[in-house]
C-alpha positions as CSV (number, residue, x, y, z in Angstrom):
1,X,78.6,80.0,133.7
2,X,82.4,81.5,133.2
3,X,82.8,84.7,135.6
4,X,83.8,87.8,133.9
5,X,87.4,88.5,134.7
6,X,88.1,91.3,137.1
7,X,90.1,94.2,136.4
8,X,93.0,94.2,138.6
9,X,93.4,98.1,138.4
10,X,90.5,98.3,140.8
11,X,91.5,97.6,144.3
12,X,88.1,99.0,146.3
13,X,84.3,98.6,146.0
14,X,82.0,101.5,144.0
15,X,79.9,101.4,147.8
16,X,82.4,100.6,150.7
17,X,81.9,98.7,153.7
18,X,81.3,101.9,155.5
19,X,78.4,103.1,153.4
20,X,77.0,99.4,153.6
21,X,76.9,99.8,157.8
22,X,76.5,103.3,157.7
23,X,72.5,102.5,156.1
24,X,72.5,100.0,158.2
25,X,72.9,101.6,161.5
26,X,70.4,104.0,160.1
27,X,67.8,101.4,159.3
28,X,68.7,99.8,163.4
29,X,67.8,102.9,164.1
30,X,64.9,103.1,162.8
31,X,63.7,99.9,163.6
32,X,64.5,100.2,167.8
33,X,62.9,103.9,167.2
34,X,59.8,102.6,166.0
35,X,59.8,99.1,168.4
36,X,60.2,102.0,171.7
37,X,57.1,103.9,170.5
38,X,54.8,100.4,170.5
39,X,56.6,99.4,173.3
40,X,56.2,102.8,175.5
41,X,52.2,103.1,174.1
42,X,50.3,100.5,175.9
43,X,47.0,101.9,174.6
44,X,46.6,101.1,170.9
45,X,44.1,104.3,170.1
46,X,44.0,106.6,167.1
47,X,46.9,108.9,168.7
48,X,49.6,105.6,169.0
49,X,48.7,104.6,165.8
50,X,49.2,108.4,164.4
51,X,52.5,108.7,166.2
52,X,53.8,105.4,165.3
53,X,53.2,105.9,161.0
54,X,54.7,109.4,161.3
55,X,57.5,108.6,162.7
56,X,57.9,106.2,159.8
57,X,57.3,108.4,157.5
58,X,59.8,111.0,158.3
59,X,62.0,108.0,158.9
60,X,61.2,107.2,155.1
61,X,61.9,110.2,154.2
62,X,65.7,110.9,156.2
63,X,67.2,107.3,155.1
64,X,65.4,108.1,150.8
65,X,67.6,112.0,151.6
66,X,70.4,110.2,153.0
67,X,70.4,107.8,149.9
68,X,69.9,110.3,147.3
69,X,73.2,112.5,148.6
70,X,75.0,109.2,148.7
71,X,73.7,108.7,145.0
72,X,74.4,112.3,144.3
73,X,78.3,111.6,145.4
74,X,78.6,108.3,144.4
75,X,77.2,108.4,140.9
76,X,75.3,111.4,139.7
77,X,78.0,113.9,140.1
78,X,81.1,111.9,138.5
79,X,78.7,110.7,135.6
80,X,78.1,114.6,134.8
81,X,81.8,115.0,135.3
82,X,82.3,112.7,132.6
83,X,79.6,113.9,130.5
84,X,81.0,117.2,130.1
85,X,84.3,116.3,129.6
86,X,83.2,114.0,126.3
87,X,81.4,116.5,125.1
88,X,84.1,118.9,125.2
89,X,86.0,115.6,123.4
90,X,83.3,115.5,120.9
91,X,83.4,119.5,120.3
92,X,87.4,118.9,119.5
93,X,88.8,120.0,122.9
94,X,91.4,117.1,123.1
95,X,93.2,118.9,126.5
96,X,90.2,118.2,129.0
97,X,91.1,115.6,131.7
98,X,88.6,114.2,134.2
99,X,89.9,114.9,137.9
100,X,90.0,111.9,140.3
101,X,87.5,111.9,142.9
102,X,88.7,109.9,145.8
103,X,91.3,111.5,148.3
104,X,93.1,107.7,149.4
105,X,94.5,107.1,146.1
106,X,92.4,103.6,145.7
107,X,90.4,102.4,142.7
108,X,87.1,101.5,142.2
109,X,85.2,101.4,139.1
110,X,84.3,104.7,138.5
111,X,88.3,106.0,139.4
112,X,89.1,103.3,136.6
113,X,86.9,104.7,134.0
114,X,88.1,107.8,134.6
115,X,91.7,106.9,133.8
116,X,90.5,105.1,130.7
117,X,88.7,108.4,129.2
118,X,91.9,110.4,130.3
119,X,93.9,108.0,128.3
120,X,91.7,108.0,125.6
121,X,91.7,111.6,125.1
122,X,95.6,111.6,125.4
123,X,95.5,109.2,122.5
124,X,92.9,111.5,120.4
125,X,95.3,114.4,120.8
126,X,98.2,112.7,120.3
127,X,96.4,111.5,116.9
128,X,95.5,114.9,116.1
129,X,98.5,115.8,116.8
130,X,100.5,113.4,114.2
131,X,97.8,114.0,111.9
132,X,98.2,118.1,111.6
133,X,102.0,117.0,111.3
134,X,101.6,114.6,108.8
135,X,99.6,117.1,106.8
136,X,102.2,120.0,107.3
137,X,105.1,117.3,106.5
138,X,103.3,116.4,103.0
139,X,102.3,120.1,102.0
140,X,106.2,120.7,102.9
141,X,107.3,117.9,101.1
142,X,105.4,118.4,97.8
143,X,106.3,122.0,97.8
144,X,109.9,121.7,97.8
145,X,109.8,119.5,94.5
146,X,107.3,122.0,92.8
147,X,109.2,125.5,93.8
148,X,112.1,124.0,92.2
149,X,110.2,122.7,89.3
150,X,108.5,126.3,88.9
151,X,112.0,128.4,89.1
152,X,113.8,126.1,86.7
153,X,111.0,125.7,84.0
154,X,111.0,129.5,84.4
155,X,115.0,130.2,83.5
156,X,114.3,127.8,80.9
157,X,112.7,130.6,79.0
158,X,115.2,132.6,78.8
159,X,116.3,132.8,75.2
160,X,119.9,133.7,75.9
161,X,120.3,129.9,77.4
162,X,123.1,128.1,76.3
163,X,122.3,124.6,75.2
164,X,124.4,123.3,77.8
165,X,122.5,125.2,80.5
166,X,119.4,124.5,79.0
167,X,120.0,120.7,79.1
168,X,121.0,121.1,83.4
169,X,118.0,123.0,83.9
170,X,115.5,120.4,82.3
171,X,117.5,117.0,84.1
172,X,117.1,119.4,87.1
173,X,113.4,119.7,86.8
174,X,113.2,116.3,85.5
175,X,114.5,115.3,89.1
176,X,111.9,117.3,90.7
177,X,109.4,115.9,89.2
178,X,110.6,112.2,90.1
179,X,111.0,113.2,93.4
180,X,107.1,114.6,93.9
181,X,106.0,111.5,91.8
182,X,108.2,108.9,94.1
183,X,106.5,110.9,97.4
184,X,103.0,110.8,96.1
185,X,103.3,107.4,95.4
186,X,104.7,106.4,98.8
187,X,102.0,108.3,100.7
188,X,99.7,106.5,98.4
189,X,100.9,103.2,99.3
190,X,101.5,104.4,102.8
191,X,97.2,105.2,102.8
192,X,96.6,102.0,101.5
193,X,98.2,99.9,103.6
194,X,96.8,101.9,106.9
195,X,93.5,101.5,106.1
196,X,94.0,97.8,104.8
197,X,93.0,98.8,101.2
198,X,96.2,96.5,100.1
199,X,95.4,92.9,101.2
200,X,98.3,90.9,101.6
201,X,97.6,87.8,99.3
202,X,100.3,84.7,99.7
203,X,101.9,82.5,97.6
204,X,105.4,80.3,98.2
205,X,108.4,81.8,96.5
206,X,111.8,81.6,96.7
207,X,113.0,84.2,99.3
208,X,116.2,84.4,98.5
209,X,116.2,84.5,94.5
210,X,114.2,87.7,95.7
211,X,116.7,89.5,98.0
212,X,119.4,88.4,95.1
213,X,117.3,90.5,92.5
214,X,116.3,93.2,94.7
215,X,120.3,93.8,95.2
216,X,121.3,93.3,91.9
217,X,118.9,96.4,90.9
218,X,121.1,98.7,93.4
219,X,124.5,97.4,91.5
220,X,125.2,100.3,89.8
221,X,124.6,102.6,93.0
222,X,126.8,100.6,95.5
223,X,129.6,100.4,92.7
224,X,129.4,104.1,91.8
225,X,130.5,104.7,95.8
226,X,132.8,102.1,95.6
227,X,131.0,100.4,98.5
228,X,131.9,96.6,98.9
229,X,128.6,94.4,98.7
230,X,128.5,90.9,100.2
231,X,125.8,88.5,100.6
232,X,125.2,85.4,102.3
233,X,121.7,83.6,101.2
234,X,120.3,80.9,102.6
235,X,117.9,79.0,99.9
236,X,114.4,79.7,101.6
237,X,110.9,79.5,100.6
238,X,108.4,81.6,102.2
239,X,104.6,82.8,101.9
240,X,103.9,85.7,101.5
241,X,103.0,88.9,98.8
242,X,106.1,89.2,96.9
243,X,105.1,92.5,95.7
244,X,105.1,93.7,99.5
245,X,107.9,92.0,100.7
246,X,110.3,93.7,97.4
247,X,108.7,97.4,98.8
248,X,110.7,96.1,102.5
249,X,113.9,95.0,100.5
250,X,114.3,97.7,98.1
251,X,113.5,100.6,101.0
252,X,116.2,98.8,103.5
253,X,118.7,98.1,100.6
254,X,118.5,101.9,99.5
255,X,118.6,103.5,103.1
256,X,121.9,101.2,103.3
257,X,123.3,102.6,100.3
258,X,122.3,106.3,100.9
259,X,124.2,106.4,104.1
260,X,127.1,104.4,103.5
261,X,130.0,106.4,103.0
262,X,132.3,106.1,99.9
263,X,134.2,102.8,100.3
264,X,132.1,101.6,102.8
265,X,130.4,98.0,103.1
266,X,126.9,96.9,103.1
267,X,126.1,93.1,103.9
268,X,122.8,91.4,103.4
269,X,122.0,87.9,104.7
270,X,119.6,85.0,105.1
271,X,119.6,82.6,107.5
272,X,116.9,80.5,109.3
273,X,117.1,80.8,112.8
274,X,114.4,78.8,115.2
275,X,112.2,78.4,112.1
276,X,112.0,82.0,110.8
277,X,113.6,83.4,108.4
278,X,116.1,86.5,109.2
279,X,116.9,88.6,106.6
280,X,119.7,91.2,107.9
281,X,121.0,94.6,105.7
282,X,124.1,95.5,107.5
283,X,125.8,98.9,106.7
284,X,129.4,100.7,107.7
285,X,127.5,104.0,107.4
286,X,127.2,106.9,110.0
287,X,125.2,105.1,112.4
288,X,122.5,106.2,114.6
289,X,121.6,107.5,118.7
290,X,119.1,106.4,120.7
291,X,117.2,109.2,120.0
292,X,117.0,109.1,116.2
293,X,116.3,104.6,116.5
294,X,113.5,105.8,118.6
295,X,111.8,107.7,115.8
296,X,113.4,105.9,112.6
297,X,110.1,104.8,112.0
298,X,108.0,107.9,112.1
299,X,106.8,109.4,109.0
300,X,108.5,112.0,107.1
301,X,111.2,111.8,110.3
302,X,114.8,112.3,108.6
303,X,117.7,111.6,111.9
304,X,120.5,112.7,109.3
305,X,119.6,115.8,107.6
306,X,122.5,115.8,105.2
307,X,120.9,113.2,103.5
308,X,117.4,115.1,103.5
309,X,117.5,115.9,99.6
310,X,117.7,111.7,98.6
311,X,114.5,111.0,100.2
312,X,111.7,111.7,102.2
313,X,111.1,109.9,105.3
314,X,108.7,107.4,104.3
315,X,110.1,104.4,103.4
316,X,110.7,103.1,107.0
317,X,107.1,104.1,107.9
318,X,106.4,101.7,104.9
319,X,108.9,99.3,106.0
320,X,107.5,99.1,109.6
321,X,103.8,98.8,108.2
322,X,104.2,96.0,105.9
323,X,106.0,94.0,108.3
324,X,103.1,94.1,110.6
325,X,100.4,93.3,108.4
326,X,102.3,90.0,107.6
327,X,103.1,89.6,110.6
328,X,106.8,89.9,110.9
329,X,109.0,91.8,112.9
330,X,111.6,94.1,112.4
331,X,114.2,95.4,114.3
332,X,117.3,98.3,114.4
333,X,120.3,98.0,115.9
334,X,122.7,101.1,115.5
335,X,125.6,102.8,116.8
336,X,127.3,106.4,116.0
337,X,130.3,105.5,114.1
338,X,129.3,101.9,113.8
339,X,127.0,101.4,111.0
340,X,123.3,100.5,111.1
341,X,121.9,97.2,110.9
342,X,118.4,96.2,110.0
343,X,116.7,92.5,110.6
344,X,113.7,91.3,109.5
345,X,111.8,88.3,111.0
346,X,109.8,86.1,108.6
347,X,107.6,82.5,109.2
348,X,108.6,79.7,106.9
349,X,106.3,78.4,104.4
């Protein structure tokens, strides 16, 4: 029969040696108490035989107190601890922590479970915290697009427009309204693929015919900066949803773009490497600091505000999340002044 592995966080018994012979020495006692009694009575009458079952009795009844406050200690009181602090979890009070009990600093199994339901309600607030964000990030988000959409659709009652003005106002709310329908879809897609309602299916294509087309689609953007685009492919076939994979290429292609100065450069590449494919987008832009790689990721985050107005934070959320549910892996290296420059990891078919 296998053993069940042992948790190497715990590093002292739930009953110690000392509790062990502290019963003991009780129960010693008990026994030589009762053994002088018999031994000190020679006559076995009704008042030896009295003598000797009471004193068992109220030895009975020391060693059951002394085992119910080592209970009461040792079990009873940390389990109400912890009942009262999950039920303040489940009433929605995320701060509560559950104190440790022992005083040496060691671990036993009851110390350990402790930690786990601390850490578990740091990772329910946490969560509750990201989610109350996340839902004052969207309202934000979708309110900028319709204010403007409002004020502009407004003016464009005005009778004493110009045709000229007229025609601004409507590409201006035309805009708006491609920007709340590009967000909606994204958080959309971003739903679906937490919760796994987008299965990834497979199927071998040509990775590189992909990334060629995906590029091509930015052409007029990257010439309308004058940005120089080079690209070295690698002919690859891989396995995956292509429809997913284009969502990765297109998000990383346009970040590059979008933050690429005028007369930049922006380099995309394939190569296999230790049997995976690497797919790098390379950019001259502004670069980033620790601080902002950290987060790049986050939903709705935006390191470089300047550029807040061209998107809205989400396509590296989708990025990352797409990557993990194939299975890839993604990385950012980045430097103030230095450009940015995303890799992608991908198996071969």
């Amino acid at each position: 029969m296998r053993r069940k592995k042992e948790d190497k966080r715990i590093d002292t018994s739930f009953i110690s040696f000392k509790d062990f012979a502290g019963i003991l020495l009780v129960l010693i006692i008990f026994i030589v108490g009762g053994l002088l009694i018999y031994l000190a009575t020679v006559k076995e009458d009704f008042w030896t035989t009295y003598s000797i079952f009471g004193y068992l009795i109220l030895m009975a009844l020391i060693l059951t107190v002394i085992t119910g406050i080592m209970r009461h200690y040792s079990f009873s009181r940390p389990m109400r601890r912890l009942s009262e602090a999950a039920r303040k979890i489940a009433e929605g009070d995320f701060s509560v922590r559950v104190a440790p009990l022992r005083k040496d600093g060691k671990k036993d199994y009851i110390e350990v479970m402790f930690n786990d339901f601390n850490k578990m309600a740091e990772e329910l607030a946490s969560i509750e915290t990201l989610k109350s964000d996340y839902i004052a990030n969207v309202s934000h988000e979708i309110k900028t697009p319709l204010s403007v959409i409002q004020s502009y659709a407004m003016a464009l009652q005005h009778e004493t427009l110009s045709p000229e003005e007229r025609r601004e106002y409507a590409k201006t709310v035309v805009t708006a309204a491609q920007k709340l329908s590009a967000l909606v879809t994204n958080i959309l897609k971003l739903n679906k693929l937490e919760n796994q309602a987008i299965m990834p299916g497979s199927a071998p294509y040509d990775l590189s015919e992909q990334l060629r087309c995906c590029a091509l689609a930015f052409e007029d953007l990257w010439e309308s900066k004058g940005i120089t685009f080079t690209a070295d492919l690698d002919e690859t076939i891989v396995s995956y949803d292509e429809s997913m994979l284009e969502l990765v290429w297109n998000n990383l292609l346009s970040n590059a773009i979008k933050f690429t100065n005028p007369g930049g450069s922006i380099a995309l590449t394939l190569k296999i490497e230790n049997g995976l494919a690497v797919v790098s987008v390379k950019d001259s832009g502004c670069g980033m600091d620790e601080a902002v790689r950290k987060h790049v990721f986050d939903k709705f985050y935006q390191g470089d505000t300047s550029h807040s107005q061209e998107g809205n934070g989400l396509g590296l959320a989708l990025v990352k999340k797409v990557i993990e549910i194939i299975g890839g892996g993604i990385t950012v290296d980045s430097k103030i002044g230095y450009g940015t420059t995303f890799t992608v990891c991908l198996k071969i078919a």
